[in-house]
C-alpha beads as a LAMMPS data file, in Angstrom:
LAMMPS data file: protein, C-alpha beads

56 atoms
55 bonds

1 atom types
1 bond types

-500.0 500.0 xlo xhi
-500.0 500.0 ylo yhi
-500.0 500.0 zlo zhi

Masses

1 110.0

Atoms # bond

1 1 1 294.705 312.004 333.459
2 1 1 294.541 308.781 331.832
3 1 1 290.939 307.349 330.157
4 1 1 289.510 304.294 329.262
5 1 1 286.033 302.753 327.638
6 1 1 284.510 300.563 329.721
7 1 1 284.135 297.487 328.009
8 1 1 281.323 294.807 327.792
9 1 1 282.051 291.746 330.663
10 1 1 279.941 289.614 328.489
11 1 1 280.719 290.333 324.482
12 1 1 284.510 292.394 325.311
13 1 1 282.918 295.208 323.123
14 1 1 283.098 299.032 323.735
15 1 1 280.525 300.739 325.639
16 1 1 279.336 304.380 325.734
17 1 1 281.240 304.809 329.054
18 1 1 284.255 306.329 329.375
19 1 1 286.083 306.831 332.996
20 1 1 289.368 308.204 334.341
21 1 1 292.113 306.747 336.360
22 1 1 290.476 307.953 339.830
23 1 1 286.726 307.252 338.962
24 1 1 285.296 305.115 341.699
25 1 1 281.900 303.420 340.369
26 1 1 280.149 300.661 342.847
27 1 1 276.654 299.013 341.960
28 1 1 276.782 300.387 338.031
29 1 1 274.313 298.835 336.093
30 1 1 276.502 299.408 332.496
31 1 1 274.137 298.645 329.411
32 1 1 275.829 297.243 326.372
33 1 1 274.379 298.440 322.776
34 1 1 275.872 295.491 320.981
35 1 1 274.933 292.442 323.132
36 1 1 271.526 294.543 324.877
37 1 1 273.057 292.927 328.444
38 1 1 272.763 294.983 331.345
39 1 1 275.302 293.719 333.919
40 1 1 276.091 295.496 337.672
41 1 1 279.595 296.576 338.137
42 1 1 282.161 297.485 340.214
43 1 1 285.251 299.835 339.234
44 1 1 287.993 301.385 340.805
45 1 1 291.918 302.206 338.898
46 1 1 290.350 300.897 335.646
47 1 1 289.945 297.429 337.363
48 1 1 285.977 296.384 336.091
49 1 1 284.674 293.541 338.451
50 1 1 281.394 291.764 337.687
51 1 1 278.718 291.792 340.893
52 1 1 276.713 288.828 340.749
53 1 1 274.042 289.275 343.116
54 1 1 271.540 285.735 344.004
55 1 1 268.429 286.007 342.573
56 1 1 265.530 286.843 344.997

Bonds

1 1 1 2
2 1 2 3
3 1 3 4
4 1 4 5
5 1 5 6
6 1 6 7
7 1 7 8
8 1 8 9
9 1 9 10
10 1 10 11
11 1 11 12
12 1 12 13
13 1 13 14
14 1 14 15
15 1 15 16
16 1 16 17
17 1 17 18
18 1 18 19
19 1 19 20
20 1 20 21
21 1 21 22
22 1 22 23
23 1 23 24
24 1 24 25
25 1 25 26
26 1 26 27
27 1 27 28
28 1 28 29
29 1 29 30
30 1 30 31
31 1 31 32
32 1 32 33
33 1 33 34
34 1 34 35
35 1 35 36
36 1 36 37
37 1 37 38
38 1 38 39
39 1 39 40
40 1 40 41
41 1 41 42
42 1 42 43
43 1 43 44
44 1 44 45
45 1 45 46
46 1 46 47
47 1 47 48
48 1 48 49
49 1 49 50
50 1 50 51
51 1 51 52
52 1 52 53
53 1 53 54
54 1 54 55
55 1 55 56
Protein backbone atom coordinates (compact mmCIF):
# COMPACT_ATOMS: atom_id res chain seq x y z
CA UNK A 1 0.00 0.00 0.00
CA UNK A 2 1.13 3.25 -1.11
CA UNK A 3 0.79 6.65 1.36
CA UNK A 4 0.68 10.13 1.02
CA UNK A 5 0.35 13.55 3.33
CA UNK A 6 -2.35 15.40 2.48
CA UNK A 7 -1.24 18.65 1.64
CA UNK A 8 -2.57 22.25 2.30
CA UNK A 9 -4.95 23.51 -1.00
CA UNK A 10 -4.19 26.95 0.15
CA UNK A 11 -0.26 27.27 1.41
CA UNK A 12 0.95 23.53 -0.55
CA UNK A 13 2.31 22.66 3.01
CA UNK A 14 2.13 19.23 4.81
CA UNK A 15 -0.65 18.43 7.01
CA UNK A 16 -1.04 15.96 9.91
CA UNK A 17 -3.02 13.65 7.54
CA UNK A 18 -1.77 10.88 6.04
CA UNK A 19 -4.04 8.46 3.67
CA UNK A 20 -3.57 5.35 1.52
CA UNK A 21 -4.14 4.62 -2.07
CA UNK A 22 -7.88 3.29 -1.42
CA UNK A 23 -8.94 5.90 1.29
CA UNK A 24 -12.17 7.46 0.17
CA UNK A 25 -12.73 10.88 2.22
CA UNK A 26 -15.93 13.18 1.08
CA UNK A 27 -16.92 16.46 3.07
CA UNK A 28 -13.32 16.52 5.16
CA UNK A 29 -12.90 19.58 6.81
CA UNK A 30 -8.66 19.23 6.80
CA UNK A 31 -7.13 21.95 9.23
CA UNK A 32 -3.76 23.28 8.27
CA UNK A 33 -1.21 24.12 11.31
CA UNK A 34 0.87 26.42 9.18
CA UNK A 35 -1.67 28.68 7.39
CA UNK A 36 -4.68 28.00 10.48
CA UNK A 37 -7.19 27.47 7.16
CA UNK A 38 -9.74 24.99 7.50
CA UNK A 39 -10.88 24.02 3.97
CA UNK A 40 -13.67 20.99 3.04
CA UNK A 41 -12.34 18.30 0.88
CA UNK A 42 -12.88 15.69 -1.27
CA UNK A 43 -10.40 12.62 -1.89
CA UNK A 44 -10.37 9.55 -3.62
CA UNK A 45 -6.77 7.64 -5.40
CA UNK A 46 -4.75 10.49 -3.80
CA UNK A 47 -6.69 12.99 -6.07
CA UNK A 48 -7.53 16.12 -3.25
CA UNK A 49 -10.42 18.32 -4.73
CA UNK A 50 -11.43 21.56 -3.01
CA UNK A 51 -15.51 21.78 -2.15
CA UNK A 52 -16.54 25.20 -2.28
CA UNK A 53 -19.85 25.34 -0.89
CA UNK A 54 -22.06 29.14 -1.34
CA UNK A 55 -22.27 30.84 1.64
CA UNK A 56 -25.71 30.74 3.40
Amino acid sequence: MREQWILCPCCKSKTRIKVQENTVLEYFPLFCPKCKQETLIAVKQFNVSVIREPDA
